[in-house]
C-alpha angles and dihedrals in degrees: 000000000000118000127262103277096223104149135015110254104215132180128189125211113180128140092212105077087206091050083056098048095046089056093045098049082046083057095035098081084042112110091191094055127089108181105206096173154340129209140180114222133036096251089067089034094065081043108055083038099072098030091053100032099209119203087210129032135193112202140182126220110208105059132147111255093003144034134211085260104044082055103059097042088058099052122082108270090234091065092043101131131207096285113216089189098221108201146141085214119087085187097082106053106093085050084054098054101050078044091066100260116160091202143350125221118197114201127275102049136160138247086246096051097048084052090051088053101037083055087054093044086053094044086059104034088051090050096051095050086053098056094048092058096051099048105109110205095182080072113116115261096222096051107076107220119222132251085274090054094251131130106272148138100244109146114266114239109270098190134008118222104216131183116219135167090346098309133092124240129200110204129197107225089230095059086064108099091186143334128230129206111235110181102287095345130069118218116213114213108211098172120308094341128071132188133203130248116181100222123105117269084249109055089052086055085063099045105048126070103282089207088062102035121042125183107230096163134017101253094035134073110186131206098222092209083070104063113108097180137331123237120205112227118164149310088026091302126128134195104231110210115203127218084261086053093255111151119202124175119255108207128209093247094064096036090105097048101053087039080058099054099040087039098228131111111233 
């Protein structure tokens, strides 16, 4: 169960103090917002974010040590929050936004744009929170839920259509060996490529054949047809090594499920 979303957990990084404090007094008047840090270089930055866990974050690009995108592909994929890009610099927007990015504010902005982009960050926090709450994971695996959430028989997805590096891609489910969660996108691994959707992880689980793809983990779908063995490692959990040698966690919460589907007892 996820918690009950309150307030919005935010965190600033940001190496221009004013630049901080401009973004701080813009949240202060804000009643959603709970600002819980702000730091100044990327380092800290990797740091606060997985002690504090934000749901939004503002973040700046040019930073010393370590850059905004060099921060969020350090952090676990599951505390990946909703990103604001906060930079001087237009060059980089096309790089933040296959980097994940809601919005990009290039300074500087005006009162009237940061309010555009913090209403888009709390749309989308607010709907993921929603569909984490509703994603029953007592279901059965092997019955696919509706749009709603609900059991159903609507039809699992049998191929994603993708956009990557200007072209379009039409992808067979079955040539998906897994799919990540990354923030608000999935990324489908096909060999040694992957392409980004953006669409929860959740909300994925809940669109593909449930027979073909299990979640094992909650940042990770698996094709079954791709798992070459299965490692014990501890507290119940197993690395799961796929036919490519890739190696995912399967956690304790999702054993049964994926004993229910291969029909053994591990």
């Amino acid at each position: 169960m996820a918690r009950e979303l309150n307030k919005i957990r935010a965190l600033i990084v940001d190496d221009e103090p004013f630049a901080r404090e401009r973004v701080r007094r813009l949240l202060d008047s804000d009643a959603d917002i709970e600002l819980v840090g702000e730091c100044s270089d990327g380092f800290s930055a990797v740091q606060m974010i997985e002690e504090r866990a934000p749901d939004l974050l503002f973040l700046d690009i040019q930073m010393p040590g370590k850059t905004g995108f060099d921060v969020l592909e350090e952090i676990d994929a599951e505390q990946t929050p909703v990103v604001v890009f906060l930079t001087a610099y237009d060059q980089y927007a096309v790089r933040a936004f296959d980097a994940c990015a809601l919005d990009y504010l290039l300074k500087p902005f005006d009162e009237e744009r940061f309010e555009r982009a913090l209403a888009r960050a709390k749309t989308q926090i607010r709907r993921d929170a929603a569909l984490e709450d509703s994603d029953d994971d007592t279901a059965s695996p092997l019955v696919p839920r509706d749009a709603n959430g609900s059991s159903g028989h609507a039809a699992p997805l049998e191929r994603f259509v993708v956009k990557a590096s200007g072209r379009i891609f039409f992808l067979k489910a079955d040539e998906v060996d897994w799919i990540e969660a990354y923030g608000n996108y999935v990324r489908l691994h096909v060999g040694k490529s992957a392409y980004l959707l953006r669409e929860p992880i959740g909300s994925m689980e809940a669109r593909v054949d449930p027979a073909r793809f299990l979640r094992i983990h909650r940042s990770a779908l698996v094709n079954v047809e791709r798992i070459r063995e299965m490692q014990p490692m501890f507290h119940g959990q197993y690395t799961v090594v796929l036919h490519d040698g890739t190696q995912l966690t399967l956690s304790r919460r999702y054993r049964a499920k994926l004993q229910q589907t291969l029909g053994k007892t591990f």
